[in-house]
C-alpha positions in Angstrom: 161.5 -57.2 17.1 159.9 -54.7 19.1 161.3 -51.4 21.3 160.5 -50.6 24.4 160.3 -47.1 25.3 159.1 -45.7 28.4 156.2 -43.2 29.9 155.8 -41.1 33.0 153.0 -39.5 33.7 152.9 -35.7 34.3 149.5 -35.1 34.6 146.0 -36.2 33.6 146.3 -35.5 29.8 150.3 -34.8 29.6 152.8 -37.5 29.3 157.2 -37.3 28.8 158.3 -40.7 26.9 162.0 -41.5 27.5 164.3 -44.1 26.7 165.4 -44.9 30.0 169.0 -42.4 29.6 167.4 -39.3 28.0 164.1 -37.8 27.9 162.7 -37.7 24.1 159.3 -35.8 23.7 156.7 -33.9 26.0 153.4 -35.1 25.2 150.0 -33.0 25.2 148.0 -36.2 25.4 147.4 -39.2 28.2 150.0 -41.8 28.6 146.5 -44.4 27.7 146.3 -42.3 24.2 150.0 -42.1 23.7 150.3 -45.9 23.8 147.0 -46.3 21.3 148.6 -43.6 18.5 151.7 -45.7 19.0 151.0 -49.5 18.9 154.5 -50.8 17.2 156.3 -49.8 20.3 156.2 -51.7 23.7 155.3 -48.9 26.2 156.2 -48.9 29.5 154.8 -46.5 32.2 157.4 -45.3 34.7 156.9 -43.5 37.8 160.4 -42.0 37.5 162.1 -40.0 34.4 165.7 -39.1 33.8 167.2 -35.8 34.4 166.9 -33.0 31.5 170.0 -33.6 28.8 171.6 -30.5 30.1 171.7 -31.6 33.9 173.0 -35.0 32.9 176.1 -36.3 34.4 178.7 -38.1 32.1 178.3 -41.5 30.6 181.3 -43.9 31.9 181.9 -44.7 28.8 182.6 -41.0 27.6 184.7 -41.0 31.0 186.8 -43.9 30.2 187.1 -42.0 26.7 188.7 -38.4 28.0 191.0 -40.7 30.1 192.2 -42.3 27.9 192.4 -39.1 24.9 193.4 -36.7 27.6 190.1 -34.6 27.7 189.0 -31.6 25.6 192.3 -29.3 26.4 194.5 -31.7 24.8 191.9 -31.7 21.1 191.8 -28.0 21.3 195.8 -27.6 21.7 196.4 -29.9 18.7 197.8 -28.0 15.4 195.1 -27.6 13.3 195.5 -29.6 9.5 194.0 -26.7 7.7 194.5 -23.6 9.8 192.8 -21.3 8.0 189.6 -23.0 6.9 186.6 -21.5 7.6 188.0 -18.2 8.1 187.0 -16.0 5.6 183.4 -16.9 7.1 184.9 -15.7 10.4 184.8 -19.0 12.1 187.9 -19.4 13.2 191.1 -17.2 13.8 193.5 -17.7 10.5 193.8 -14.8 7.9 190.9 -14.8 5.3 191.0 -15.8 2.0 191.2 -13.1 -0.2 188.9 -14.0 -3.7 189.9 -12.7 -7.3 187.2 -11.7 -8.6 
């Protein structure tokens, strides 16, 4: 079975492959060399590319999700199981653990 990943072209010798969701490498090379370095995939050349990961909008499925759990606020106001874990790194806010040394 073979994957198919996509290519858009963003210049003459510069390439982005994608996945069709989320961008996955900027390429200093032709989408024509890209394809020969990289002959167990199925390439596709696009003429479009998804947005940047950071201006993405939110997956319906990861909608349906925070529905259904009642979004972040309601994780975050949960009691924590060990309270003071990771403080004596100052990661979070419980007292420190004091070592005997």
């Amino acid at each position: 079975m073979s994957k198919t990943l996509y290519l858009h072209r963003t210049g003459d010798k510069t390439c982005v492959s994608h996945d069709g969701y989320i961008q996955m490498g900027a390429m200093c090379h032709s989408v024509e060399r890209h394809m020969e370095l990289n002959p167990h995939v199925t390439w596709v050349e696009t003429h479009w590319i998804p947005d940047i990961f950071k201006h993405r909008y939110k997956r319906a499925t990861f909608q349906a999700h925070e529905r259904v759990s009642g979004g972040k606020d309601s994780i975050e106001a949960r009691p924590r199981d060990f309270p003071d874990e990771g403080a004596s790194r100052g990661l979070l806010s419980g007292k420190p653990h004091l070592s005997t040394k």
